[in-house]
Structures are given as structure tokens and as C-alpha cells.
C-alpha atoms as an extended CHARMM CRD file, in Angstrom:
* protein
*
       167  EXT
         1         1  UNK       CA            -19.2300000000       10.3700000000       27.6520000000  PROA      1               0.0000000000
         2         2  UNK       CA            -19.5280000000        8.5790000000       24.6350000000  PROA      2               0.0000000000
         3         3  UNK       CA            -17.1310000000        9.2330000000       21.8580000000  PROA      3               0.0000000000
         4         4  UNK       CA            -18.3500000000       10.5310000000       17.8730000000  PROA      4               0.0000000000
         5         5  UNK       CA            -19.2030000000        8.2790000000       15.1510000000  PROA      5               0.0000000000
         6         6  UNK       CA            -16.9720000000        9.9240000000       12.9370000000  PROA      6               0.0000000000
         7         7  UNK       CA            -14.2840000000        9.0720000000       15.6970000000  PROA      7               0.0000000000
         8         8  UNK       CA            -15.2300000000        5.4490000000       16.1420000000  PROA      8               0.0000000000
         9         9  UNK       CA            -15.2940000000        5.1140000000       12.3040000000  PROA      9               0.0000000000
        10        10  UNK       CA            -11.9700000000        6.6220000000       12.1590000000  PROA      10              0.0000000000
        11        11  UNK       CA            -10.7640000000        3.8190000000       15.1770000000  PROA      11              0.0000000000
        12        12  UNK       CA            -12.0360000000        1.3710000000       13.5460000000  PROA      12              0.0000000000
        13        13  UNK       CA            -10.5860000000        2.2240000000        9.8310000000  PROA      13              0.0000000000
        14        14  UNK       CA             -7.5100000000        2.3530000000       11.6200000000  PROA      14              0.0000000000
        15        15  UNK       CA             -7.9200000000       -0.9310000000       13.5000000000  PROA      15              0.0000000000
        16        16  UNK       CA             -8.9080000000       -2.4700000000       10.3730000000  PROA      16              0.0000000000
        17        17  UNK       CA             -5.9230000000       -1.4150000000        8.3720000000  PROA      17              0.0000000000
        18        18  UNK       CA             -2.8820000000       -2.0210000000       10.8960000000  PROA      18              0.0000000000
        19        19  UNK       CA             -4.5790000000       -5.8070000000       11.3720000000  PROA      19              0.0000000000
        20        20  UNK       CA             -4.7610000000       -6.0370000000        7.2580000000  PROA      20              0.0000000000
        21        21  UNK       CA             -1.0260000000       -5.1260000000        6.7140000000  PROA      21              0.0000000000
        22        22  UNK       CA              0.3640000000       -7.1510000000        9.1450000000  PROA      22              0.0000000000
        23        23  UNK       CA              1.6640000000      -10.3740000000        8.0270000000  PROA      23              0.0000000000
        24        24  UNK       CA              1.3490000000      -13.7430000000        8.7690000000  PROA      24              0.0000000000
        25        25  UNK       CA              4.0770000000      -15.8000000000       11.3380000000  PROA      25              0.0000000000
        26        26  UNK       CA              5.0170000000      -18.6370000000        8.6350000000  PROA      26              0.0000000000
        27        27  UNK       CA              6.1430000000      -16.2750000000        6.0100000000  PROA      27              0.0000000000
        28        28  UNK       CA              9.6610000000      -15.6060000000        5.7360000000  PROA      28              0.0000000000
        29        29  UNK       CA             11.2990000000      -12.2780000000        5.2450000000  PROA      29              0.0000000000
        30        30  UNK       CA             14.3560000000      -10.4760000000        3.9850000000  PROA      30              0.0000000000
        31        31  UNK       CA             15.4270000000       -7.6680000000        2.2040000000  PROA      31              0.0000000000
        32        32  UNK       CA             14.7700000000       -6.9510000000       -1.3010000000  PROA      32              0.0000000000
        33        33  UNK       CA             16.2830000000       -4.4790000000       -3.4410000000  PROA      33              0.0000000000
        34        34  UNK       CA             16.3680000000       -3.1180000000       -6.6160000000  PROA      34              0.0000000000
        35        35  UNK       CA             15.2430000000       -0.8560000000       -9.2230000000  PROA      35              0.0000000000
        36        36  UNK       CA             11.2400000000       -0.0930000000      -10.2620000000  PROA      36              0.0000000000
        37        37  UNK       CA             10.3220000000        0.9080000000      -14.0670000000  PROA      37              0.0000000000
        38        38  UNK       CA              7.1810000000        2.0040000000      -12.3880000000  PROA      38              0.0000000000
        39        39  UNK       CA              5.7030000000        6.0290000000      -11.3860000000  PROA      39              0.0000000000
        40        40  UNK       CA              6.9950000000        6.2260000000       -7.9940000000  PROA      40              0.0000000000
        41        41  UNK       CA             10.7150000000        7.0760000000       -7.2950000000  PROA      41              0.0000000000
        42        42  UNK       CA             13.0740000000        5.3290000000       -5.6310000000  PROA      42              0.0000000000
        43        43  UNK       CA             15.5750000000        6.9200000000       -2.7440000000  PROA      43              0.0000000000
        44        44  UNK       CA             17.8100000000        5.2400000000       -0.4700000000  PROA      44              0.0000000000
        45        45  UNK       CA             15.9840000000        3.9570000000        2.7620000000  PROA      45              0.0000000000
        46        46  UNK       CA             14.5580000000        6.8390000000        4.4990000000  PROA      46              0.0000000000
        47        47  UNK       CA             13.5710000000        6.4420000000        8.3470000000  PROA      47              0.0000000000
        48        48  UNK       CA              9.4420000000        5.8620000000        8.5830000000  PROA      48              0.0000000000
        49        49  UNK       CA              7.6520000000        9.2030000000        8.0940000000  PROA      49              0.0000000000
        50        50  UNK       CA              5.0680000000       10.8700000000        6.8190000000  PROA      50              0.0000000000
        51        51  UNK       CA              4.4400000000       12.9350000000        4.0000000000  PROA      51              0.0000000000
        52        52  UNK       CA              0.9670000000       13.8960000000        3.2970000000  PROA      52              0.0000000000
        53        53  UNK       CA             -0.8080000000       16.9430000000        3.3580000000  PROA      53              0.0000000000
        54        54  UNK       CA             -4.2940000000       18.0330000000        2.7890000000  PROA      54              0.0000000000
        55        55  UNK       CA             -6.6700000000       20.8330000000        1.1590000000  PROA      55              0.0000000000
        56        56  UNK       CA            -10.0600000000       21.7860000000        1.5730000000  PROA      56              0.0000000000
        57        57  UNK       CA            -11.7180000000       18.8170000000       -0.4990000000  PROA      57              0.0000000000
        58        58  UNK       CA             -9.4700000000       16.5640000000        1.7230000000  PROA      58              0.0000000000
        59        59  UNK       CA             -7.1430000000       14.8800000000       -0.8870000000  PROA      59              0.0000000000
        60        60  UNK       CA             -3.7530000000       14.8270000000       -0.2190000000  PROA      60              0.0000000000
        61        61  UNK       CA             -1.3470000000       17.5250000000       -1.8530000000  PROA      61              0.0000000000
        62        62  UNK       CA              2.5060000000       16.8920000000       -0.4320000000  PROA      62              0.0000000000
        63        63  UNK       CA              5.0740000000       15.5300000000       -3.0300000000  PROA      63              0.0000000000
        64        64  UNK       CA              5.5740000000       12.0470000000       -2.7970000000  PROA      64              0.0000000000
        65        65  UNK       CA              8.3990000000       10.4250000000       -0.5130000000  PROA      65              0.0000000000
        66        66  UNK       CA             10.4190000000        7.9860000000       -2.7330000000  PROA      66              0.0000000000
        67        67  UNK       CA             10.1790000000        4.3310000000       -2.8800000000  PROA      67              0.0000000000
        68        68  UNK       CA             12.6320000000        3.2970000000       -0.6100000000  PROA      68              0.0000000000
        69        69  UNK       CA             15.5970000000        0.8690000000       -2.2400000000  PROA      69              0.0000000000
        70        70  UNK       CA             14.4260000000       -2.4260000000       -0.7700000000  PROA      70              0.0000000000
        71        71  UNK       CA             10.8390000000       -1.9030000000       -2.8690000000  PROA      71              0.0000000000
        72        72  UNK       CA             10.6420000000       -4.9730000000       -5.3190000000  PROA      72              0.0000000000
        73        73  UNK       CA             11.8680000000       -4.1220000000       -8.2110000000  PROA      73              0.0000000000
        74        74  UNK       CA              9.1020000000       -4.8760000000      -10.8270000000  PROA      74              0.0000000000
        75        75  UNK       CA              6.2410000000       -4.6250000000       -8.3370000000  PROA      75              0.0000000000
        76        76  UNK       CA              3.7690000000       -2.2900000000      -10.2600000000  PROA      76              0.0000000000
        77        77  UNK       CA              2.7410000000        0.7440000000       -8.5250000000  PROA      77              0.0000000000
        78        78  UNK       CA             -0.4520000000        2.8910000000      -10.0550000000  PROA      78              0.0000000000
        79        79  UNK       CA              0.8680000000        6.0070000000      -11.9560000000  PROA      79              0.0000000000
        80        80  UNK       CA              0.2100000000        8.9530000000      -10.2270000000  PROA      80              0.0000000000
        81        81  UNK       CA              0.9660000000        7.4330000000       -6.9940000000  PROA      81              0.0000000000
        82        82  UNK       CA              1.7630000000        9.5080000000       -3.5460000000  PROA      82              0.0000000000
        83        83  UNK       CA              3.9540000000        7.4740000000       -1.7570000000  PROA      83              0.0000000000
        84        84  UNK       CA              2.8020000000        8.9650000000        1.9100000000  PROA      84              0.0000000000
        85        85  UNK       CA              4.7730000000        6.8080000000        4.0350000000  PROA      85              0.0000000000
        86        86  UNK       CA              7.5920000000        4.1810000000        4.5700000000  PROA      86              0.0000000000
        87        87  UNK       CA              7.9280000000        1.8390000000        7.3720000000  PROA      87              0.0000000000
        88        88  UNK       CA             10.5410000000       -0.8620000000        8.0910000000  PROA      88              0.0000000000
        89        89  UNK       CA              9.5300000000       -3.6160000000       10.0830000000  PROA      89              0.0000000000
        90        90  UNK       CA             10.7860000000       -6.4300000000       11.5130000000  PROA      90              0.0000000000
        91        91  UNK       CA             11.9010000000       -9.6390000000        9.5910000000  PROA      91              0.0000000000
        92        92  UNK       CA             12.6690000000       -7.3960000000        6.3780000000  PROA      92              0.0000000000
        93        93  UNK       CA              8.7460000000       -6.7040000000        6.1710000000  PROA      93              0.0000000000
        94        94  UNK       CA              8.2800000000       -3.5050000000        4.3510000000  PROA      94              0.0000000000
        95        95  UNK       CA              5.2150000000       -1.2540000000        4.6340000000  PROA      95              0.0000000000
        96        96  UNK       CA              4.7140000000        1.5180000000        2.0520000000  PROA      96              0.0000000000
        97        97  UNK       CA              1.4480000000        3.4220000000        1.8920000000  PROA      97              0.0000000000
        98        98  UNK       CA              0.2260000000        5.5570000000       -1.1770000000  PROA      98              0.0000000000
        99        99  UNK       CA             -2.3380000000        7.7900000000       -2.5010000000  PROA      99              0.0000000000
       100       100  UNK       CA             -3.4980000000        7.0620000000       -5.6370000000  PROA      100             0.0000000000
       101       101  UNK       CA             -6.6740000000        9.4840000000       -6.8580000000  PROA      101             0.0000000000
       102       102  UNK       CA             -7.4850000000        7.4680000000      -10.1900000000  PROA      102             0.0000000000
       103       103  UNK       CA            -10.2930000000        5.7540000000       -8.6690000000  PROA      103             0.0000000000
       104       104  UNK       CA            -11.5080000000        2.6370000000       -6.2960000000  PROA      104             0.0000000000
       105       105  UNK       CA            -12.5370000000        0.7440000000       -9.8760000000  PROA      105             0.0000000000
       106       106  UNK       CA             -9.7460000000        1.6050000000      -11.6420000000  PROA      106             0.0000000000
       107       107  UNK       CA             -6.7120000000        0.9460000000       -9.0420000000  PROA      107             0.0000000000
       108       108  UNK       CA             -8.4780000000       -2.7170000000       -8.1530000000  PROA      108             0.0000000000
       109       109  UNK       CA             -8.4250000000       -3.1130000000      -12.4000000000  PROA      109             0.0000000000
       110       110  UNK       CA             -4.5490000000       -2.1690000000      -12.2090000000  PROA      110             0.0000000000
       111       111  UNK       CA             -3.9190000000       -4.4710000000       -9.3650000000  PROA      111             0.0000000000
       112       112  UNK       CA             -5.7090000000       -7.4010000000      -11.0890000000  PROA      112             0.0000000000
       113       113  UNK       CA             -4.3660000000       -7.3140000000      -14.3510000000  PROA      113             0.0000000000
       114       114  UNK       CA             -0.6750000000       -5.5970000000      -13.3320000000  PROA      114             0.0000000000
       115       115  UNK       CA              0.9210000000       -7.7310000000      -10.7690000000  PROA      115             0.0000000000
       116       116  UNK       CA              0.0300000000      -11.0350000000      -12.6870000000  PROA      116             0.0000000000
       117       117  UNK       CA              1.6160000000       -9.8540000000      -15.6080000000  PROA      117             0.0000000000
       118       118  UNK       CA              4.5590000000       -8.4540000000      -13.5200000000  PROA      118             0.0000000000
       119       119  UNK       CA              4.7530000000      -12.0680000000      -12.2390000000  PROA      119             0.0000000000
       120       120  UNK       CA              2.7440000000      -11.4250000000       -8.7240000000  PROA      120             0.0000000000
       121       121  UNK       CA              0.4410000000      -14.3790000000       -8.3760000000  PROA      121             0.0000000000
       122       122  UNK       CA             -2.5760000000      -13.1720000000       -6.3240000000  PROA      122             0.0000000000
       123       123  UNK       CA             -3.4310000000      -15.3120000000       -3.2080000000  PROA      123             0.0000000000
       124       124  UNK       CA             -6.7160000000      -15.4210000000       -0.7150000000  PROA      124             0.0000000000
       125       125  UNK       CA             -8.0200000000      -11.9820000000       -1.2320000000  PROA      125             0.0000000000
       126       126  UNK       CA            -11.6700000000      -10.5070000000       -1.1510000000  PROA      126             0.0000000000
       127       127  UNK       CA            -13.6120000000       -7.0860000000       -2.4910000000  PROA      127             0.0000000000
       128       128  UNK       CA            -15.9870000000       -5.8510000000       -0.4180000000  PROA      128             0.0000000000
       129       129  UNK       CA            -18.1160000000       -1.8700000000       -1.8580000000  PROA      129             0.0000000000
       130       130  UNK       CA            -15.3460000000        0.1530000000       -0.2540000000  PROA      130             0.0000000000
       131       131  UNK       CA            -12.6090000000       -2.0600000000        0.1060000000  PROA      131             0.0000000000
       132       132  UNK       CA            -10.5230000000       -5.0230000000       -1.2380000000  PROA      132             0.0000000000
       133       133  UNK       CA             -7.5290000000       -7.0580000000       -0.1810000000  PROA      133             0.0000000000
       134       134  UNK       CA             -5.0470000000       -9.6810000000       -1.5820000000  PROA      134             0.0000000000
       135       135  UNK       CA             -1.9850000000      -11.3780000000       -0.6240000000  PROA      135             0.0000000000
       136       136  UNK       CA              0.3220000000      -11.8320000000       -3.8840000000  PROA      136             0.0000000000
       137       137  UNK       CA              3.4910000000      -14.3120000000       -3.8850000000  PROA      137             0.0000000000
       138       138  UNK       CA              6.5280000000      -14.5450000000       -6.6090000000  PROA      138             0.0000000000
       139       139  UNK       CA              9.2790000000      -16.4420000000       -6.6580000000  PROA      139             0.0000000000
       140       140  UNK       CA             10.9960000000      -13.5790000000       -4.8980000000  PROA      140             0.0000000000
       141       141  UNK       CA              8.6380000000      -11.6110000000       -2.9160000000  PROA      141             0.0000000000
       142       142  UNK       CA              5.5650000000      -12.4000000000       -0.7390000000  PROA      142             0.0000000000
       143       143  UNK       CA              3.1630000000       -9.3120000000        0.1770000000  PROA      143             0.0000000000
       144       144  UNK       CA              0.0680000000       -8.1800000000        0.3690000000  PROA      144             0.0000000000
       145       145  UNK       CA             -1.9550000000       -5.2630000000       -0.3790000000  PROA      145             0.0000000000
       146       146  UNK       CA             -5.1700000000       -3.2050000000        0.8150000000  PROA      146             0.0000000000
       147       147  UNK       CA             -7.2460000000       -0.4610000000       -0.9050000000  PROA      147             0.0000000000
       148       148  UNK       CA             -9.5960000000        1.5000000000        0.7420000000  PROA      148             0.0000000000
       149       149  UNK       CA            -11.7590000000        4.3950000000       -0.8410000000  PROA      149             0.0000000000
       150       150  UNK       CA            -10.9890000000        7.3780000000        0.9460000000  PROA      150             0.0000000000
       151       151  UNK       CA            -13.1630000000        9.6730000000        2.4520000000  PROA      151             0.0000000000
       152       152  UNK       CA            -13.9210000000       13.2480000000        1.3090000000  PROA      152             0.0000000000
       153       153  UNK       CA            -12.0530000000       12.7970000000       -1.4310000000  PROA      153             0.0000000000
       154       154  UNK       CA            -13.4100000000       12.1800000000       -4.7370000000  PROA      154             0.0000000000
       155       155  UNK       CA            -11.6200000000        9.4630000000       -6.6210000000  PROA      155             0.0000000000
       156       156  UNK       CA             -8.8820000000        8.7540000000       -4.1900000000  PROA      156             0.0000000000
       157       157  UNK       CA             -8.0060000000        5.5590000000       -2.3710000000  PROA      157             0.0000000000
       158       158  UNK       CA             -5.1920000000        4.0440000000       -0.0710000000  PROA      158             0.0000000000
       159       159  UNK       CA             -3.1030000000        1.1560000000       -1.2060000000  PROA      159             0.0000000000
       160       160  UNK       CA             -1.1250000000        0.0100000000        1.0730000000  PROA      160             0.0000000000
       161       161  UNK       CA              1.9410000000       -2.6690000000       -0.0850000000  PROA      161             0.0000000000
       162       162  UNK       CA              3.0830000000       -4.9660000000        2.5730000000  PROA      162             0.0000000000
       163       163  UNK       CA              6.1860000000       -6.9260000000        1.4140000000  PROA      163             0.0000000000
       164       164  UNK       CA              9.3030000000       -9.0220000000        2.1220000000  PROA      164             0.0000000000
       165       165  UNK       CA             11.4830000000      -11.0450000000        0.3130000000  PROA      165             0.0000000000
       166       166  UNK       CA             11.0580000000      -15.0080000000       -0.0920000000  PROA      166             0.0000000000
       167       167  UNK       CA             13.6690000000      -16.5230000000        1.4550000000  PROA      167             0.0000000000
């Protein structure tokens, strides 16, 4: 039997994002912490979970989890922001995923202008209609993030923050 398109889509968005936020063998990672002046909160570092929930026109609705303590400090993070997950990885690598519903124009504008003037340098990225990606380095951090317009919901993307401290 052969499976849906929605389902293959839905494999392959999935595909697509876990190879984007992985990162690349000859950085080096460590811990980072600190505190953010940005929207998202900060907690101490919860286990990996998830905390989003949906409604009929398919946007997320649960409260956001927190930024976890290890989240560079003066990485910007779009106002608004539902933090809906919070991995730890290996090597220090930290993986935080968000909802932001401001926009697929408007969050890539925030991420171009924001993290250079937060100090972020942005490295080999690429936009593409529904999608854009960019590795970003500081003298403290190297990351990367991924936005990706969401489905069935109007004005909301994922950005996903990959990042670990420069060591």
C-alpha cells in the first residue's frame, strides 16, 4: 500500500529538519549560560519535552516552556515567541524550538538585522519560498537556525535555534 502525500510531506519535513539542526563534527561545544533581555523566559534546565498544543486553525495555543539557563544570553529571540521544546544534546549542543506567528517575512527580517546587531555574525545560509537557514558564530557561541512556514496556520513559522558554546 502506498502511504499519503500529506504523510510523505510530513516525513520528509521532518527528515529535513532533524538533518538541518544537527551540527557539524569540527565545531566545538560547551555549555553556555546566562541571562536573555529578550521575550522568552528563562527556567532552570528542564528535561526535553514538549509543550504545544493546537486549535482548529492549527496554530499552537500551550504557554510557552522557558528558555532553559544554558540559552545564550543576548541571542535575540522574536517577541511573541512559544518556546515548544528543549533538547540537550551531546557536546553541550542545545536545541530549542519555537513558534513564532508574526510571519515568514517578518521573523527572517528579525533574524537578519537582530543577531548581527546582538553580535551573531551570520555564516553559509540560504532562503528558499518556504524556508531559510543560517549558521551564526560569536566569539562565544556557534549555532544555527531554521525557519519554516507552517502549515494551516496563517502567519506562523518554526525557528528552530541550534547552539553551543565556542570553546
Amino acid at each position: 500500500m502506498r502511504p499519503s502525500s500529506s504523510a510523505a510531506v510530513l516525513a520528509a519535513a521532518v527528515l529535513g529538519l532533524a538533518a538541518v539542526t544537527g551540527c557539524s563534527a569540527a565545531s566545538k561545544h560547551a555549555e553556555h549560560p546566562g541571562p536573555t533581555p529578550y521575550a522568552a523566559q528563562r527556567a532552570t534546565d528542564p528535561p526535553a519535552k514538549n509543550a504545544a498544543g493546537a486549535v482548529p486553525d492549527g496554530c499552537p495555543t500551550a504557554a510557552s516552556l522557558p528558555l532553559p539557563e544554558d540559552f545564550p544570553a543576548n541571542l535575540p529571540v522574536p517577541d511573541g515567541a512559544v518556546v515548544t521544546s528543549v533538547e540537550h544534546r551531546t557536546g553541550g549542543r542545545l536545541v530549542v524550538a519555537t513558534v513564532v506567528r508574526g510571519g515568514f517575512d517578518t521573523t527572517l527580517a528579525f533574524l537578519h538585522t537582530q543577531l548581527p546587531k546582538a553580535g551573531y555574525i551570520p555564516e553559509e545560509g540560504e532562503v528558499e519560498e518556504d524556508d531559510a537557514e543560517s549558521d551564526f558564530l560569536s566569539t562565544t557561541v556557534r549555532g544555527r537556525w531554521t525557519l519554516r512556514k507552517m502549515p494551516g496556520c496563517k502567519g506562523g513559522v518554526y525557528l528552530t535555534y541550534l547552539t553551543a558554546a565556542v570553546s
